[in-house]
C-alpha positions in Angstrom: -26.8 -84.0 -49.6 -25.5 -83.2 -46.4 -22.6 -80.8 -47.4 -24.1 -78.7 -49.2 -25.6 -77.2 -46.3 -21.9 -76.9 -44.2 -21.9 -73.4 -45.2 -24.3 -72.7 -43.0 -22.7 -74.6 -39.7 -21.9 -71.2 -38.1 -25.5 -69.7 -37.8 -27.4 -73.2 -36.5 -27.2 -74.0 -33.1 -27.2 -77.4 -33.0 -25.3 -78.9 -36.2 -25.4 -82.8 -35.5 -29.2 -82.5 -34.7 -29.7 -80.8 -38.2 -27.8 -83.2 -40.2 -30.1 -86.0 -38.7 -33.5 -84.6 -39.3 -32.3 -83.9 -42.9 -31.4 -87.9 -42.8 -35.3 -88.7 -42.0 -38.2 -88.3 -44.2 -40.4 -84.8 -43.7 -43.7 -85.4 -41.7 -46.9 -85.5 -43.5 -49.3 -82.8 -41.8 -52.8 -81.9 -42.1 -55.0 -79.4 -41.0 -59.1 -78.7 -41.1 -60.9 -75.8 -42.5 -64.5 -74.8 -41.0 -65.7 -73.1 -44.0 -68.1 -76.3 -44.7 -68.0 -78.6 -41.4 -67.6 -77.7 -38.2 -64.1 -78.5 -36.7 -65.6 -80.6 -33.9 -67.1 -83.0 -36.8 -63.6 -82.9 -38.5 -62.1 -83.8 -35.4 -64.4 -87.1 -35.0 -63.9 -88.2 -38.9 -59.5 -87.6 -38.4 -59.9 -90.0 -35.3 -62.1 -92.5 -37.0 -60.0 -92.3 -40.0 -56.4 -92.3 -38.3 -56.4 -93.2 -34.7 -52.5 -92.4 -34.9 -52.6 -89.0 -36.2 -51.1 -86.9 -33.5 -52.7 -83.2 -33.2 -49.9 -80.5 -33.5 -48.8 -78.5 -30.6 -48.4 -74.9 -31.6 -51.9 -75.4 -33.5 -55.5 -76.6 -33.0 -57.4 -78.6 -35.5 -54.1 -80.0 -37.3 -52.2 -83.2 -36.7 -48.8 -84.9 -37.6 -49.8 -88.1 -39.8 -48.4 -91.9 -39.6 -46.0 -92.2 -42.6 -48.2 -94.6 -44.6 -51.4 -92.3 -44.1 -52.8 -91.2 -47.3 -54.6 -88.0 -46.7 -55.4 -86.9 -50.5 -57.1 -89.7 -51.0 -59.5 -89.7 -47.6 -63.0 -88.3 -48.7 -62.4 -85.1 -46.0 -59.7 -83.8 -48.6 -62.2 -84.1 -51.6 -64.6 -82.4 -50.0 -62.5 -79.6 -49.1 -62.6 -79.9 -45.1 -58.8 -80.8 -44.9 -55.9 -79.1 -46.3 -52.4 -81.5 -46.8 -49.2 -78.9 -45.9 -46.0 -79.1 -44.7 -46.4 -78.2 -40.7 -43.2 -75.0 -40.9 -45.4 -73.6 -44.2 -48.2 -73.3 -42.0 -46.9 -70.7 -40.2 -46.5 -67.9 -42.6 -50.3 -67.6 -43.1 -50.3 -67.6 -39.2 -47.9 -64.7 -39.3 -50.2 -62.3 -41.8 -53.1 -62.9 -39.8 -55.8 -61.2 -41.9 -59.4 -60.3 -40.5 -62.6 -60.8 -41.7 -63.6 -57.8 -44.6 -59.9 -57.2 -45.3 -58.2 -56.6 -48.6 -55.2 -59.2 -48.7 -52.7 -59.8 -51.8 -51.3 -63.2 -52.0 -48.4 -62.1 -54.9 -46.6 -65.6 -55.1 -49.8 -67.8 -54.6 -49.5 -71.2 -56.3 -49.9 -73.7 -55.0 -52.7 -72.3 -52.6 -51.9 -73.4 -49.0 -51.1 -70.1 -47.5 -54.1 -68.5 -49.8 -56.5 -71.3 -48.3 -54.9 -70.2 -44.9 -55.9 -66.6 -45.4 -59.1 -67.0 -46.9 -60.1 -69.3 -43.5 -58.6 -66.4 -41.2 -60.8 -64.2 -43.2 -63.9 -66.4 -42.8 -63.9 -66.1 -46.2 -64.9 -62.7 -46.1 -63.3 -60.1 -47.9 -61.6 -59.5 -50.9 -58.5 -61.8 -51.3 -56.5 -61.4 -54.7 -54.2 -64.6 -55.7 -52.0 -63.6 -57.8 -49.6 -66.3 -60.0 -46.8 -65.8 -62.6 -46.5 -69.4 -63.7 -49.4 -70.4 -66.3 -48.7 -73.8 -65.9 -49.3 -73.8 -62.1 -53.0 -71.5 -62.0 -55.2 -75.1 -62.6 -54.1 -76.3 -59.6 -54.0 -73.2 -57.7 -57.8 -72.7 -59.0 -58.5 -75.9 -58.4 -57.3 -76.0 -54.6 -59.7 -72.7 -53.9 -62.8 -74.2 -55.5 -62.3 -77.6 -53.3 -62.0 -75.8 -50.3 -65.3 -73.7 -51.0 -63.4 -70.3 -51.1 -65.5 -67.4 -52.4 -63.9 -64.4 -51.9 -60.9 -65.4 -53.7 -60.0 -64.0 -57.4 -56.4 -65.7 -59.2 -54.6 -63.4 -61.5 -52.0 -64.4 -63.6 -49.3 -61.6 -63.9 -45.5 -61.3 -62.9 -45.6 -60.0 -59.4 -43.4 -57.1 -60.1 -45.1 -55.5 -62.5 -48.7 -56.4 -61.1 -51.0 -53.8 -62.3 -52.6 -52.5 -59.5 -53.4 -49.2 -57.4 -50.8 -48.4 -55.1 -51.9 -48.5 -51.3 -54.6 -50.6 -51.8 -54.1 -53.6 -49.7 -54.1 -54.2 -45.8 -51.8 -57.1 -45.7 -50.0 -58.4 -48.5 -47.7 -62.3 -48.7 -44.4 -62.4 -50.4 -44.0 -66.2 -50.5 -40.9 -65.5 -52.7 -39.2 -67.8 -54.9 -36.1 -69.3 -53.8 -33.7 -71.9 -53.9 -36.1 -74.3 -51.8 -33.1 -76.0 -49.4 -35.8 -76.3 -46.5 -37.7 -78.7 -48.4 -34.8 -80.9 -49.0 -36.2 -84.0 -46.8 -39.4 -84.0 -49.2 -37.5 -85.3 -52.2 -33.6 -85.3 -53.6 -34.3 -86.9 -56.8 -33.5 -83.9 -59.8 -32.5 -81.4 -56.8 -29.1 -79.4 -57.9 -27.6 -77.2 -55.5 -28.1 -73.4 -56.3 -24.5 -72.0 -57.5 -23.7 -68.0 -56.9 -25.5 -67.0 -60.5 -28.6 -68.7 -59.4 -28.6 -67.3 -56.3 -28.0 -63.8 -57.5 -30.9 -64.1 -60.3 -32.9 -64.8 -57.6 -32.2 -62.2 -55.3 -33.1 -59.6 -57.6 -36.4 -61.3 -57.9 -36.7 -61.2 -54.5 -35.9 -57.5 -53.7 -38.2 -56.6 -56.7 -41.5 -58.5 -55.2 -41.1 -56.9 -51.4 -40.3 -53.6 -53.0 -43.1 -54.1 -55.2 -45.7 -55.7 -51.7 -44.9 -52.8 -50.2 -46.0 -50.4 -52.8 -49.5 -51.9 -52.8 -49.8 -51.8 -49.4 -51.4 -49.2 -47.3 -49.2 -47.1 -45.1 -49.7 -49.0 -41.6 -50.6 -52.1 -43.2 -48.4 -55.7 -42.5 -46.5 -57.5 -46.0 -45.0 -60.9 -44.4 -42.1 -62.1 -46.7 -41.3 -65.7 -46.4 -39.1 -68.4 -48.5 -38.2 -72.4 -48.0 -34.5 -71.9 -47.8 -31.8 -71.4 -45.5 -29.7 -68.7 -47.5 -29.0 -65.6 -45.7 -28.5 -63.8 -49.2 -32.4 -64.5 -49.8 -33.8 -64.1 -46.6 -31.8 -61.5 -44.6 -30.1 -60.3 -47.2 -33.0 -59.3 -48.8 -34.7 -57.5 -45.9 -31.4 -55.7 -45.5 -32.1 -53.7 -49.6 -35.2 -52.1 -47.3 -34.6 -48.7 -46.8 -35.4 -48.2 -43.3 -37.1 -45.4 -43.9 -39.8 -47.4 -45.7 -40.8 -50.4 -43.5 -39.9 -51.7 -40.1 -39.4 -55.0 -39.4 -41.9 -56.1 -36.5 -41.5 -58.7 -33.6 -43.2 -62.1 -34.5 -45.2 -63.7 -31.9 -44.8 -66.9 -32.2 -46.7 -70.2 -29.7 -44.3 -71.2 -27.2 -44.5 -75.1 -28.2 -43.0 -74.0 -31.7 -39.1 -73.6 -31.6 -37.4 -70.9 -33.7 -34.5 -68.8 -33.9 -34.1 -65.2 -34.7 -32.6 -64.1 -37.9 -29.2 -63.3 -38.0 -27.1 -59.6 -38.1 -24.7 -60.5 -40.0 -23.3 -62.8 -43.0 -19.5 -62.9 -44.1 -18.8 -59.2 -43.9 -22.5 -58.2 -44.3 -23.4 -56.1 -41.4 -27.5 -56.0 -41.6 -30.2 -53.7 -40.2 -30.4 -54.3 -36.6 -34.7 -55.0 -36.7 -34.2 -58.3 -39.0 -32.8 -60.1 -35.8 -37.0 -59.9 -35.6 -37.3 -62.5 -38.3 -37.5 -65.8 -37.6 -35.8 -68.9 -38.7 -37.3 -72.2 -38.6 -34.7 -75.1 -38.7 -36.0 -78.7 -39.4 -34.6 -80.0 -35.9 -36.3 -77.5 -33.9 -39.8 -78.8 -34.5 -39.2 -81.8 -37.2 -40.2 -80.2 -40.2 -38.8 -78.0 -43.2 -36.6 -75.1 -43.0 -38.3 -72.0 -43.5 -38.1 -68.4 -43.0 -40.7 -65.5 -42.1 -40.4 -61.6 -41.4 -43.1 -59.1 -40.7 -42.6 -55.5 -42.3 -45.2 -52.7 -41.4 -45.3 -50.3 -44.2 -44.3 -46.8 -42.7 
């Protein structure tokens, strides 16, 4: 499993360290929502429950679990007062931020962490469209929003590039695009191929399509936060880099200081890219001990 990732040797800064948290199984992580407890209470319950759990760093009211904790099955997750997510895919929900009474677009939402993360930073106020091309995946997207009491949710089904909907009429929209998934590598091997050039390129094009299409529906001045699970430049700089400048910057992310990350890189092969991507951020699994994943904030110009 290993080499398939040597490609990448030249951009991560410490190799050997890489290779051995890809060697060890991923973390499990949990976090509490307040929309129907208080944290405090949560707080008790989690230490009752699981005197090992271990809160995160870089984020209140979440811990790192033991690895024979069973969290779905603990009555706090049937109730809806914890949510069970890898600890780097919490960030990208961090990263869009919404308020309170906002209009947010969630265009790749399934299956419903991040769209349970914005709906708490809104207080569950607002008007928060989750939007999901794969039929096959809206139950449990549906079913996620109605555990965790969400109210000011809707789920569409619709391919995200050619979602029907006014131009400019978001604040903040998500692009969790889909990708070749190589950060979540230490959750499972079995049935995992690596991605050859065609099915990289195929989803590139996807890619391109959905920002282009986020930043459409977003108001000029508003924030679209494009993320993916993988490590490939092509998909995650790359992408950025089909951005006409003259339609989007590419903003600073402020990041806690206990979470380790990396900037993205200029350049790839002979792929000079827009100097503002170096404002992405990378998010290797030795840094912090948890998936790969990637995250830029555009502001819509």
């Amino acid at each position: 499993m290993l080499d398939r990732f040597k490609r990448y040797q030249p951009i991560i800064d410490d190799y050997d360290a890489f290779q051995r948290a890809l060697a060890t199984p991923l973390p499990r992580t949990i976090w509490a929502s307040p929309l129907k407890r208080s944290l405090e209470h949560i707080d008790q319950e989690i230490r009752a429950l699981c005197p090992e759990a271990v809160p995160l760093k870089w984020r209140r009211h979440a811990w790192r679990l033991p690895p024979d904790a069973r969290p779905g099955a603990w009555l706090l997750h049937l109730l809806g007062t914890i949510y069970v997510q890898e600890e780097a895919a919490m960030v990208a929900g961090r990263v869009v931020n919404p308020r309170p009474g906002e209009r947010v677009l969630d265009l790749c939402a399934a299956p419903g962490g991040k769209s349970v993360q914005l709906a708490v930073s809104m207080a569950d106020r607002g008007q928060l469209v989750l939007n999901e091309k794969s039929f096959g995946r809206l139950g449990g997207l549906r079913g996620n929003i109605n555990r965790m009491g969400i109210t000011c949710a809707t789920v569409n089904h619709d391919d995200g590039l050619r979602l029907k909907l006014p131009d400019q009429l978001f604040d903040r929209v998500l692009v969790d695009a889909p990708c070749t998934c190589e950060g979540t590598s230490r959750k499972s091997t079995k049935g995992r191929r690596t991605a050859d050039s065609h099915d990289r390129n195929v989803l590139v094009q996807i890619q391109v399509g959905l920002l282009r299409k986020a930043l459409r529906l977003v108001k000029p001045g508003g924030t679209v936060v494009y993320s993916t699970c993988t490590y490939a430049p092509e998909e995650n700089e790359g992408v950025l880099n089909r951005i006409g400048t003259e339609v989007a910057m590419i903003e600073p992310i402020e990041l806690p200081s206990t979470l380790r990350a990396t900037a993205g890189i200029p350049s790839w092969g002979t792929t000079q890219y827009r100097t503002d991507v170096q404002n992405s951020v990378r998010l290797w699994p030795h840094q912090n001990d948890t998936g790969g994943f990637f995250i830029a904030k555009l502001r819509r110009l």
